[in-house]
N, C-alpha and C positions, 0 to 999 in steps of 0.2 A: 504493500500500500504506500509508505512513504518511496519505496523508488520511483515505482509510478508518477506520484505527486511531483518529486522533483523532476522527472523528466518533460512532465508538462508544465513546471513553471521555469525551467532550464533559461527560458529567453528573455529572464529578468536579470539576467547575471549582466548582460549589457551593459548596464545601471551601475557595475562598480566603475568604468571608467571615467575619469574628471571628467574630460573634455566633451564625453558625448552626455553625462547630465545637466554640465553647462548649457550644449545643444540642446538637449530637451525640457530644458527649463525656460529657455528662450523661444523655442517653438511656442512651448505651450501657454506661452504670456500673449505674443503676437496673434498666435491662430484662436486663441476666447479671443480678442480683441477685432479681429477680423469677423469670427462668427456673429458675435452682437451685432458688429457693425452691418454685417450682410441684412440680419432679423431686423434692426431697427432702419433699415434704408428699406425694407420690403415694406412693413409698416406704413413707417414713414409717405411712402409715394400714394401706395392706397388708402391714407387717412386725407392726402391733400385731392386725388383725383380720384378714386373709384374707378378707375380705367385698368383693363388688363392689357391691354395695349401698351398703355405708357408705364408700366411694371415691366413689359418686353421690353420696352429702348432702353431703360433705365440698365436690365441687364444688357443688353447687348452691345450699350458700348463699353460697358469694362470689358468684352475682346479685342475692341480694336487695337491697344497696346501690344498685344499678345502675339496675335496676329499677326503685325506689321515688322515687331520688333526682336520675341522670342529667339529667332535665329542668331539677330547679333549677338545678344545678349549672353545667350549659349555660347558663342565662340568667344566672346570676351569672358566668361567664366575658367577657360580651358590659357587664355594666359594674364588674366590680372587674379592678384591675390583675392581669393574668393571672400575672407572678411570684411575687405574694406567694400568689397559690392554690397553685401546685406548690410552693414553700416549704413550706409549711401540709405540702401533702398527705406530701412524700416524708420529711420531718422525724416525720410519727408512721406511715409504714410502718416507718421504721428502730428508731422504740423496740419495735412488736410485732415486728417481727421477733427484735429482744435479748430480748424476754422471754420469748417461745417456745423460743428458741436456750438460754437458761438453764435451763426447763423440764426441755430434754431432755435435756443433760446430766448435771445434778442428780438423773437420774434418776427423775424426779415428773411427765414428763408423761403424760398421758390424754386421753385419745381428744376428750373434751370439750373439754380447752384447742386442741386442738389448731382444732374447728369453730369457738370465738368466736373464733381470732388468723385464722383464715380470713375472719371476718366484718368484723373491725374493719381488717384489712388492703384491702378489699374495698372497704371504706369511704373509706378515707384514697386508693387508686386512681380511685374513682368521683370524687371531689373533684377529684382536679388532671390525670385525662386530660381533657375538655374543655378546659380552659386551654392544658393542650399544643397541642392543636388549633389553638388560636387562635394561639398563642405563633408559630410555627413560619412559617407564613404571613407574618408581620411581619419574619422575619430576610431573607428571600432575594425579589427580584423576580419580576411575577408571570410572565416567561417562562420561572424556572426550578423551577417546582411541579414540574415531571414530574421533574427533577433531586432535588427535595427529599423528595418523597415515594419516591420509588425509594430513597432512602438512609436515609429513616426506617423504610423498608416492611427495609432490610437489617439494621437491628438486631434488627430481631424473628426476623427469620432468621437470621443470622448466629450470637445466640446462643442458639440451638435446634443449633447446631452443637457450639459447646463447652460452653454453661453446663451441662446436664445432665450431658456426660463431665466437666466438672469437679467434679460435683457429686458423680456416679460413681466419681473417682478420689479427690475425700476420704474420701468413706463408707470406698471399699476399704481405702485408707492406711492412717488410723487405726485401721479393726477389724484387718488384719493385725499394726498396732504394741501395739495395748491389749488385741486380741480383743475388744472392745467396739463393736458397728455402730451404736450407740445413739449413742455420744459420736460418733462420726464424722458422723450425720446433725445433731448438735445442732452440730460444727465448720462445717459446711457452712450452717447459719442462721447463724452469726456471718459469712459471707465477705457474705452476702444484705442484712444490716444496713449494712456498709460500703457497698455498691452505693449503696442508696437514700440513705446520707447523703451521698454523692461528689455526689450530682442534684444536693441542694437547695443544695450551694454551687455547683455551675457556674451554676446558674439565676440566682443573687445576684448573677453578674460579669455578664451579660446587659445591655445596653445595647439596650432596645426602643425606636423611633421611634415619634411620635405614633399614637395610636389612635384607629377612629374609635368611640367607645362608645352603647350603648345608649341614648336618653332617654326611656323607657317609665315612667310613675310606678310601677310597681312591680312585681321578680320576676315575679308573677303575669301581668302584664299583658305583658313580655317573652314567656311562654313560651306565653299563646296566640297573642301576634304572630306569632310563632317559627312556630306549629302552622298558624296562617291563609297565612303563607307558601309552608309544605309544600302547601298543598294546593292551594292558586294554581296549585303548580307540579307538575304531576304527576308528571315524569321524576325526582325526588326520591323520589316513595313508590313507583315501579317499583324503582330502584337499593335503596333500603329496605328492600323484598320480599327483595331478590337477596343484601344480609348479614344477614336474618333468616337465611336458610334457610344461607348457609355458616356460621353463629354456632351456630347448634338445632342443624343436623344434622350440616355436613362438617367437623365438629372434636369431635363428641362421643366420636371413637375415642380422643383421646388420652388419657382417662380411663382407658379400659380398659388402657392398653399395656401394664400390669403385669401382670394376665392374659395377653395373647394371647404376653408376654416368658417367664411361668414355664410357664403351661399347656399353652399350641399352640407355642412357637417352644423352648421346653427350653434356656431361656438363663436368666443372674443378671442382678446390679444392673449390673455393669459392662456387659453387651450390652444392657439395658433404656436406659442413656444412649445406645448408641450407636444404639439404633433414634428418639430424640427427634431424635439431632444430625443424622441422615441424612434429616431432615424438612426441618431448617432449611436443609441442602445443597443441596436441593432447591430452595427459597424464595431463595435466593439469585441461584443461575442463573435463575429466571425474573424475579426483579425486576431482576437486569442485563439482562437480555434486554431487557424491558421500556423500560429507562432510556434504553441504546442504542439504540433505535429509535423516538423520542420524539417524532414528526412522526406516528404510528399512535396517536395514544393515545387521539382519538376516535372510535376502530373497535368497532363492537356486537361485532364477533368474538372480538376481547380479552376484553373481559368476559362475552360469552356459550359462548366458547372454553374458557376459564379455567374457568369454575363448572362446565361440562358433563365435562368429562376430570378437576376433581376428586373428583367424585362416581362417575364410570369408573372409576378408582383405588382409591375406600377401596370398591367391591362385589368389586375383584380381590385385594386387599390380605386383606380378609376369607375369601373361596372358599378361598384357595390357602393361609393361613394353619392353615385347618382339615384340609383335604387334603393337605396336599405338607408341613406342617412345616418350612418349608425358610427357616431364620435369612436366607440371601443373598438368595431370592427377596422377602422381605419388606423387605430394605434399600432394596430396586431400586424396590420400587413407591412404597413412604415416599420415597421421591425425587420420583417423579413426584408425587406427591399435593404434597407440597411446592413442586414448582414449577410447576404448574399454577393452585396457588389461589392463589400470588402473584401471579400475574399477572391476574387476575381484583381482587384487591386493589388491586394498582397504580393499573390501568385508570379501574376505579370511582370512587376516590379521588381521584383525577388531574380526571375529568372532574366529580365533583360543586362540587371546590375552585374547577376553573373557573368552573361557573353560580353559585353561591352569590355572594349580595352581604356585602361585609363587616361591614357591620352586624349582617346575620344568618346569621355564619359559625358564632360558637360553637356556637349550638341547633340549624342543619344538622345540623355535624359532632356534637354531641352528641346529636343521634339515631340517627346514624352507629354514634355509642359505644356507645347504648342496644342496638343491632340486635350489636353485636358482644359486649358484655356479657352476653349470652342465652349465651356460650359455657356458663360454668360450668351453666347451668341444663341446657343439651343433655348435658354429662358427666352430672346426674342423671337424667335418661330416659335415658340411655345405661347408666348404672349399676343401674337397677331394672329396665329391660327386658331385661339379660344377667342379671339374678339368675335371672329366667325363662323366657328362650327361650336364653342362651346368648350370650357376645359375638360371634361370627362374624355370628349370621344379624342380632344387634342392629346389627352396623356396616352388613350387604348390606341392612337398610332403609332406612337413614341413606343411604346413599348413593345407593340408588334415588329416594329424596326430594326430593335435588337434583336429579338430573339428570331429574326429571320439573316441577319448577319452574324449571328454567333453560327447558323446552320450553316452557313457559307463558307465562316471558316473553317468548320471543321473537315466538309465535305472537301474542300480547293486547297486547301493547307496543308503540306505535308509536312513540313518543319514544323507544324504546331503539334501534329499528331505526335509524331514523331521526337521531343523534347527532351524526354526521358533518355535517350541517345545523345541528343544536340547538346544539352546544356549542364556543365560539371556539377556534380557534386560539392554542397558548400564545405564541405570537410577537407577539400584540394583545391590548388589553383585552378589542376585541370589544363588542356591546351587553349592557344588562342582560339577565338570564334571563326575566323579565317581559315584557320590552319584544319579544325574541325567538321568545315564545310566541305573543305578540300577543294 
């Protein structure tokens, strides 16, 4: 019984090293900080407009950074010191976020400050996640990636558990103490600004070991290396495919939640956090799941497992929310959806960290980024396609989407099938990916 136990909590041992609880202490300041912000900007737009429409622009231009720029950005990770980029980056999300936060307070915000501090926030993120990327890898050895990623993959889940109900319980606070929900959502951008400045000092105590850096004569010339790489290696742009389509489609529900919270489920602000947090509850149990059983993590079925059951999810999530109204029935499936796609994350993640060479890990994983940065752009097709067909049958597309591109890749993919061959065992370095291909 206790070996058991410790072989399933084996992937906390992570945690004795400085430099990666430094990292994770700074994540986890930044990402509540970011999650609030996301919950009380969603809020936010639907308290000022009632438009699902204008909840799509609102996300959709936080990809335009991403989009545009993710690639530099990526190549500039692989040769500037990747601290002083997350510096940079979390140092000016924390002043947009103050000046938003005072905005709203002051009672002068509009709609429009509200899409540039979306933009420039977007910006300052597209900037120092690739670095992250890169950063992360350098704190901990390469047999405990599946360790590291299972616990980076928990902050994202984790505070999808509280940061929204925290977000939730400021708003309510303050409107119950002031009668004002306004000042309570601008309280709750000030807790979002502390997050992100908490990062950029954990990241300054960070003691990185040697790197091995890009020697390309320039950006440029990195980021077709970067692209010439990908396509060497094909099981890249299959993997690639497979968080496009969870980035486009099996997240563009979270835009809606505000509708399917006031309209289909006949709940407020405080049951609208708690349908975000029951996501992240979700995502938690499956990337433990995941961590503890870290000898599986180059199994097609993980990540073909994963993507297929979360796309199952947001078509039942959708049906039953329009039929049944039923607050409980929808926490249970925001569950599953949550913990299915994590582990579909995990997996992915786990096994690209593996093949990728570190040279050309930034622009990898910064395609990685690009593919996941498409989120916000899926919240605006998600946003404009429920202005006109409705968000229920918008989300039962979406989700048919994936689970018909998960069937694709397993059917066209041979590298995916195939993985448990492809990609080394985390207990070895294993050959290069290149080399493995043949």
């Amino acid at each position: 019984m206790l070996q058991t136990l410790a072989r399933r909590t084996e992937f906390l041992t992570v945690l004795r090293n400085r430099n990666y609880r430094l990292y994770y202490a700074g994540m986890l300041s930044s990402v509540t900080g970011q999650q609030m912000y996301h919950a009380t900007q969603l809020w936010l737009v639907y308290y000022l407009t009632g438009s699902p429409a204008t909840l799509g622009w609102v996300a959709g231009v936080q990809a335009i950074p991403g989009l545009l720029l993710m690639l530099f950005f990526s190549a500039l990770a692989d040769r500037v010191n990747p601290k002083k980029i997350i510096i940079m980056g979390e140092a000016a999300a924390a002043l947009f976020m103050a000046v938003l936060a005072t905005l709203i307070v002051t009672g002068l915000v509009q709609v429009w400050h509200i899409v540039v501090i979306a933009f420039l926030t977007s910006l300052a993120n597209s900037l120092d996640h690739p670095a992250r990327r890169v950063t992360w890898a350098y704190l901990v050895p390469r047999e405990q990636y599946i360790y590291a990623i299972s616990l980076n993959q928990t902050i994202w889940n984790g505070t999808r558990i509280f940061a929204p109900g925290l977000a939730g319980l400021i708003v309510a606070t303050v409107a119950s103490a002031t009668g004002d929900e306004e000042l309570g959502l601008g309280v709750s951008h000030y807790v979002s600004f502390l997050g992100f400045l908490a990062m950029a000092v954990a990241i300054g105590m960070i003691r990185l070991p040697q790197i091995t850096r890009s020697t390309g004569a320039t950006v440029l010339h990195d980021i077709v290396e970067g692209l010439a790489y990908v396509k060497r290696n094909s099981v890249f742009i299959h993997l690639m495919g497979l968080y496009f389509v969870a980035g486009f489609f099996g997240h563009g529900y979270t835009v809606l939640m505000p509708l399917f919270a006031g309209e289909y489920l006949g709940v407020g602000v405080g049951e609208f956090g708690v349908l975000l947090a029951v996501t992240g509850a979700g995502g938690i149990v499956g990337t433990f799941g995941v961590a503890s059983f870290g000898r599986y993590q180059n199994r097609p079925w993980l990540i073909l497992g994963g993507s297929m059951l979360s796309g199952v999810g947001l078509v039942l999530f959708a049906t039953t929310s329009a039929l049944l109204h039923s607050y409980p029935l929808a926490l249970v499936l925001l569950f599953l959806i949550g913990a299915t796609s994590s582990v579909f994350m995990v997996a992915a993640g786990t096994v690209i960290n593996l093949l990728v060479r570190d040279e050309y890990r930034g622009r990898v994983m910064g395609l990685r980024g690009l593919m996941w940065s498409l989120i916000p752009l899926g919240g605006l097709q998600a946003g404009l396609l429920a202005s006109v067909i409705g968000a229920p049958l918008t989300i039962v597309l979406n989700g048919a989407v994936v689970i018909a591109f998960t069937l694709l890749a397993y059917v066209f993919s041979r590298e995916i099938r195939n993985l448990r061959q492809l990609a080394p065992e985390a207990t070895r370095a294993g050959p290069t990916l290149e080399r493995a291909d043949g």
